[in-house]
N, C-alpha and C positions, 0 to 999 in steps of 0.2 A: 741338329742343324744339318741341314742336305748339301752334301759332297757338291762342289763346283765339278762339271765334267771336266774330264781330260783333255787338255790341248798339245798334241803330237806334233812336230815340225818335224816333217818328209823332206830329206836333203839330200845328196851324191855326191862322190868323190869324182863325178864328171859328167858329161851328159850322154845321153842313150847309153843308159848303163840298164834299165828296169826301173828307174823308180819311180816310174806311173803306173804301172802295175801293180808295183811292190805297194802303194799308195791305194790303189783300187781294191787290193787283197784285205789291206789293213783297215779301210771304211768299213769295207763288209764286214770283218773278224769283229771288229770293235763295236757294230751294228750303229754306226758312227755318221758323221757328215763330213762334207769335203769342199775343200777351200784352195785354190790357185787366186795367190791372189792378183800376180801378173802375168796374164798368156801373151807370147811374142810368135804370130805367125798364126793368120785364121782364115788362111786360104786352104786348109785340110783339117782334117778332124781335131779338136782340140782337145787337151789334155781333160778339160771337164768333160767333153764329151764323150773321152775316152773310158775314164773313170766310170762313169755313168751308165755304161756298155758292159764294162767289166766284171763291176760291183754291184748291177740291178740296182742302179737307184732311181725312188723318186725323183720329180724334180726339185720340190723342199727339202732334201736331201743334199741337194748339190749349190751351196750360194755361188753368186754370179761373181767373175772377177771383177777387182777395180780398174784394171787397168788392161785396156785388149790391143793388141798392135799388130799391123797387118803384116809385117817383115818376119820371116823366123828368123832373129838376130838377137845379140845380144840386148836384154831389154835396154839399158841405157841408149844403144845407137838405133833399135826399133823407134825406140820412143821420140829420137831426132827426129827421123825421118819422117814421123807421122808429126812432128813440129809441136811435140807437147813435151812438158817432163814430169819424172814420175819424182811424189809428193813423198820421199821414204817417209819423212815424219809423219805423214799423213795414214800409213800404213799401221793398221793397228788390228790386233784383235777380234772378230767379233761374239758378242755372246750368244751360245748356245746350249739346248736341252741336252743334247746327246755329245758322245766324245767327238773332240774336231779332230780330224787332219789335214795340215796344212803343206803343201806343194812347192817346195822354193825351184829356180830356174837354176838347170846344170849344178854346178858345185858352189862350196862357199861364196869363194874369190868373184864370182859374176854380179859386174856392176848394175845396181838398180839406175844408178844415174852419174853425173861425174865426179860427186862426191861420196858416194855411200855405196856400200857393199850390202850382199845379202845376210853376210854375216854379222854386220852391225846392224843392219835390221834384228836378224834373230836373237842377239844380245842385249836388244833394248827389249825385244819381248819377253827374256828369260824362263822360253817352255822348253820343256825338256825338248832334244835334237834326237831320231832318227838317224844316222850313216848309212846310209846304203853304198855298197861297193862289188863292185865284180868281182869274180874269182882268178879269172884270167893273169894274165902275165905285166907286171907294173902295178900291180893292185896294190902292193906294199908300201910303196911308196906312197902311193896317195893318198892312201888311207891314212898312215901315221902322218904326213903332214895337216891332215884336214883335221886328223884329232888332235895335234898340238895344235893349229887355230883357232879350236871352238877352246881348247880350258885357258890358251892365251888371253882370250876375250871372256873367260869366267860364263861361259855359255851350256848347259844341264846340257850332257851329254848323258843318253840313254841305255845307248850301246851301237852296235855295228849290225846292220839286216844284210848277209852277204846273198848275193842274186850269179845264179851262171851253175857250173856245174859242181863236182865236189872237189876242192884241191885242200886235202886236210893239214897238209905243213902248213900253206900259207895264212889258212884259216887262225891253224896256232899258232905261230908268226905275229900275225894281227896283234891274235886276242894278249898273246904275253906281253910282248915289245910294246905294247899301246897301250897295257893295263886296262882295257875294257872291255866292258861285257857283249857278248856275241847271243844273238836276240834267236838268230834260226839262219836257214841259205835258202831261198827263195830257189826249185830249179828252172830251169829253162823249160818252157813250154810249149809243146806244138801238138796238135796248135792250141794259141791261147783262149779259152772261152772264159766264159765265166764260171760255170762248172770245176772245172779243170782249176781253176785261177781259187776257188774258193778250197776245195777239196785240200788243194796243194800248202796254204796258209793254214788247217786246219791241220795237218798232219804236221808241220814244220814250225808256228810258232803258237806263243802261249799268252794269247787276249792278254792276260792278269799281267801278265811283267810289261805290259803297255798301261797298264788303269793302277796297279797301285801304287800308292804314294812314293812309299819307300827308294822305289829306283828314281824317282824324280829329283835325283841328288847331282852336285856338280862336282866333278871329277878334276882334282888338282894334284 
């Protein structure tokens, strides 16, 4: 019987941290497809587009969002403003031949709408989570609370993608105090190409601990 592909959920401990990038590196590595499924703000390059750029991909490569909002704002008050709201229940899955990865907006906490979170989104879909977290200063903090959120919510936590430069206390910090696994550090790149963007994922993490089963376990 043939393996169902992997579906990867791309998340941060806040936003403009890397993890569209980190998300563009990881389609590539994974030779994968790429899913945002709500972009807020399409008055400049969007996060598909970005991806797209980053990672060489086809355009069947890239499925189209459900939900586009012309405001960069929080999707719930984008989505006022454009006088629509977004459907979380309606928010599901799609099937695919190749491993997905999926793009949430900023960190857990970012409301889809005025009743739901992204991370009740991600816990009704139960795929394993990506963290992605800076290196920087406050990272500690935000990281161990976003990782007691996602096992509060009983949500497959994968491990921690750290993005930025090398701070190895905190890195260890993280990975003890949070009991999770540390997947690779993404560096900071200048500039970022795709070359560069692919190179950099290939020396730093390891495809397999994203596609095998084994780590797709919830952490409690």
């Amino acid at each position: 019987m043939a393996q169902t592909p992997a579906k990867i959920v791309v998340t941060g401990t806040d936003t403009g941290i890397g993890k569209t990038a980190f998300a563009a590196g990881l389609t590539a590595l994974l030779d994968g497809i790429y899913w945002k499924p709500v972009q807020s703000g399409i008055e400049e390059e969007t996060d598909s587009e970005i991806v797209t750029r980053l990672a060489t991909l086809s355009p069947e490569r890239v499925l189209p969002e459900t939900w586009r909002l012309k405001e960069l704002l929080s999707p719930h008050r984008a989505a006022e403003l454009d006088g629509v709201e977004i459907d979380a229940e309606a928010l599901a899955l799609p099937a695919t031949e190749r491993p997905l990865v999926i793009e949430g907006a900023g960190g857990l906490m970012v409301p889809v709408n005025r009743r739901a979170l992204y991370i009740d989104v991600f816990a009704r879909w139960a795929a394993p989570v990506v963290l992605c977290a800076r290196t920087g200063l406050g990272t500690i903090n935000h990281t161990l609370l976003s990782i007691e959120a996602l096992r509060s919510r009983s949500v497959p936590l994968l491990g921690v993608a750290f993005i930025g430069d090398e701070m190895a206390d905190t890195q260890r910090t993280i990975a003890e105090m949070g009991n999770v696994r540390v997947l690779g550090r993404l560096p900071r790149l200048d500039p970022l190409t795709p070359q560069a963007l692919a190179e950099a994922m290939r020396a730093n993490f390891n495809a397999a601990d994203f596609l095998e089963a084994q780590f797709f376990e919830t952490k409690t």
